[in-house]
N, C-alpha and C positions, 0 to 999 in steps of 0.2 A: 480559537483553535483552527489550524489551517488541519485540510482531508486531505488525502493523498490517496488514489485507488491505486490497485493493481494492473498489471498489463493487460491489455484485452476489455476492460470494465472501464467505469467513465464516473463523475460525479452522483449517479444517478445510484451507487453502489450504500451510498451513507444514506440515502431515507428515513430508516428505521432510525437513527442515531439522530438524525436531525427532530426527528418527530419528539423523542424523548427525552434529547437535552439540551435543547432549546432553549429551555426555562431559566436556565443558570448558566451557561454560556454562547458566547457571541460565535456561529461556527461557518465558517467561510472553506467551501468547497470549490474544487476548481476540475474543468477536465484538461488533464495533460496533455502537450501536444499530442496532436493526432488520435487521440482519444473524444471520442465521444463525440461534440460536436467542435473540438479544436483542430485546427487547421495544421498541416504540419505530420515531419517526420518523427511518431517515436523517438525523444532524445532522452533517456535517463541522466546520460549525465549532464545533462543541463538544468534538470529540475532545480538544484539550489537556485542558479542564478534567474530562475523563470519565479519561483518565491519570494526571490529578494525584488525582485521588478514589482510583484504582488504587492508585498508590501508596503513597498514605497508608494506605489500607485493609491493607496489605501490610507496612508498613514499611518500604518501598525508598526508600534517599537516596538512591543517584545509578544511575543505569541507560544504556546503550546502548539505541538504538533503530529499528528495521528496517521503513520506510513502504513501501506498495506501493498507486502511483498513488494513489488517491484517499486512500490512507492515508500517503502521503507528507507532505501540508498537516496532519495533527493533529502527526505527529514534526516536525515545521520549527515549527508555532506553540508546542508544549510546549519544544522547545529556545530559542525565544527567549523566552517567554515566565519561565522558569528555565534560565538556561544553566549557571548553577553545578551543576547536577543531570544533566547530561547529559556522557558519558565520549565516547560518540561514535556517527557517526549514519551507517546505511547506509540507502539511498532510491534505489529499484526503481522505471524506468517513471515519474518524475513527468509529471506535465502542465504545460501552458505556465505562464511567470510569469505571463504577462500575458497577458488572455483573445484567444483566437486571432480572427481575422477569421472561418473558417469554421468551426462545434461541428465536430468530431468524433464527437461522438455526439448526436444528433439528440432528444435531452429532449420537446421540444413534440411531434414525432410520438408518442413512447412514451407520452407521457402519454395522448394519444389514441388511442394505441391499447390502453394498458390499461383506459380508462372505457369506450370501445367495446365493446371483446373479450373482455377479460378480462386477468386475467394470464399463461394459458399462452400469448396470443397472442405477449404480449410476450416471455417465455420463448423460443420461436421463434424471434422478428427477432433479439433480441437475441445470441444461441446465435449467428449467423451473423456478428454484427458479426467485422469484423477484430481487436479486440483482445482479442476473446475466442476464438483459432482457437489451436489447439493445434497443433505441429509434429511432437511427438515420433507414434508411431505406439503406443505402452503402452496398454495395454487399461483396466488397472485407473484410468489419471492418466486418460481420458474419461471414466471412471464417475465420479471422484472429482470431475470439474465441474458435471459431469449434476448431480450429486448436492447440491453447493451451490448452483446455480441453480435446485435444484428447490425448495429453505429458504426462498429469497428474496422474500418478501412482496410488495416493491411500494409500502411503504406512504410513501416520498417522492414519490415517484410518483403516487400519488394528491392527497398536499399537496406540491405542489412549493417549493421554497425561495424567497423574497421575496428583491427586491434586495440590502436591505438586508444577507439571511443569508448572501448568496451574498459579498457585496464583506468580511463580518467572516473567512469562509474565505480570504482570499486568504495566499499564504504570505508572510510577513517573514523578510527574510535580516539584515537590518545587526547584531543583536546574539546571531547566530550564532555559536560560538568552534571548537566542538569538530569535531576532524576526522571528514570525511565519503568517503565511498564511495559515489558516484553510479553505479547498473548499469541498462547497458540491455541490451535483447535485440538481437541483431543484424539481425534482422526487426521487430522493430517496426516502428509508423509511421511514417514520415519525421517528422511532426512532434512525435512521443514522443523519438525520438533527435536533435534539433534542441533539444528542451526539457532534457534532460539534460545536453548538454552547455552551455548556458547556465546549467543551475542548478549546474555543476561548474564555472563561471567565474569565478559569482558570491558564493559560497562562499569565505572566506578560507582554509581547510585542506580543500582535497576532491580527488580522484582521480577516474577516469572511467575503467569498468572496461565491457568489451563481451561478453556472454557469446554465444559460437557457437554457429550453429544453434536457436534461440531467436525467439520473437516479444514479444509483450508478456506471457509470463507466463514468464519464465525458469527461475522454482525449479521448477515442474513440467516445462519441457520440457526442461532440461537441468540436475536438480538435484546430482548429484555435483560439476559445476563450480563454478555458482553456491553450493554451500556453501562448496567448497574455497576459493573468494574470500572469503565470508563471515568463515571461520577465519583467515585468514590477514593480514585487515584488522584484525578484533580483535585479535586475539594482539600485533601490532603497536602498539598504542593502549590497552589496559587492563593495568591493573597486574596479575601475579598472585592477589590475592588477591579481582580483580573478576571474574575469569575463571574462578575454580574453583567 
């Protein structure tokens, strides 16, 4: 199973999930450009074809695959883009289909306030945003955000994405096959949870799973659960011998 983090976080976001399903499958994490310790402009919509390089690179014919928010659009465009290659897809927290009337996350500010300020400044606001508020109260799970938002460059941010790169990101559902596990957090956003289950509608094989006590980062705030769903969706959906 290939990982996908979200925007702002880096490989270092699935710990808890490597730790616990390990045992039963082979799980290959990666940090996206410009994430984490990858070099490089934030490019969402290049994620499929940064995967398909993965996997070549690798040898993996067909994989499961696990997007979170912003990493949700590179697993949904590598699945249709190859669906023959994909067993099945669980997708954490997506964002809207279809671009919301009000951002969510306020881009044109950050921008200015990273040329302004700087980066920590941005670090700051952003640390406050809603969707990045942690629930559980674990000492080591806030260090372990601290810690990849302290990684986090900036550098889309500085060159924000042109129309054009923004509208090739958009996700495609129609030649989607493989069953799906749509999870949200039970605090999330209203409009994080509004978007999932839209994207669980429109999905011809998906499920729509709510994890308890949770906001938009589940596996950290409640990740015994949110694995135990994890496991229990695959196990269901890959043959044993994708699974071992």
């Amino acid at each position: 199973m290939l990982l996908l983090h979200g925007w702002t976080l880096d490989l270092e976001m699935w710990n808890p999930q490597v730790e616990e399903l390990r045992d039963a499958f082979r799980l290959i994490r990666l940090d996206r450009r410009g994430h984490g310790l990858s070099s490089g402009i934030p490019a969402p919509q290049r994620d499929a074809a940064d995967l398909a390089a993965l996997c070549a690179h690798l040898g993996l014919i067909r994989v499961a695959l696990l997007g979170m928010s912003q990493g949700v659009r590179g697993a949904l465009m590598f699945a249709a883009a190859v669906p023959e290659r994909v067993n099945a897809l669980i997708l954490d927290g997506p964002p809207a289909l279809d671009p919301p009337s009000v951002a969510e996350v306020p881009l044109a500010r950050y921008v200015t306030l990273l040329r302004t300020n700087g980066i920590e400044a941005f670090r700051r606001e952003w640390a406050r945003h809603p969707l990045m508020q942690l629930r559980t109260s674990d000492a080591p799970t806030h260090a372990l955000l601290a810690a990849m938002l302290n990684r986090y460059a900036g550098n889309d941010l500085q060159h924000p994405a042109t129309g054009e790169q923004l509208a090739a990101a958009r996700m495609p559902l129609a030649s989607i096959a493989a069953p799906a596990l749509v999870l949200s957090g039970e605090f999330d956003l209203p409009a994080r949870r509004q978007a999932a289950r839209e994207l669980a509608a429109r999905l011809p094989q998906a499920e729509l799973a709510i994890v308890g006590d949770a906001g938009h980062l589940p596996n950290l705030d409640s990740p015994h659960t949110y694995s135990k769903l994890c496991r229990a969706f695959l196990s269901r959906h890959l043959a044993p011998h994708e699974s071992s």
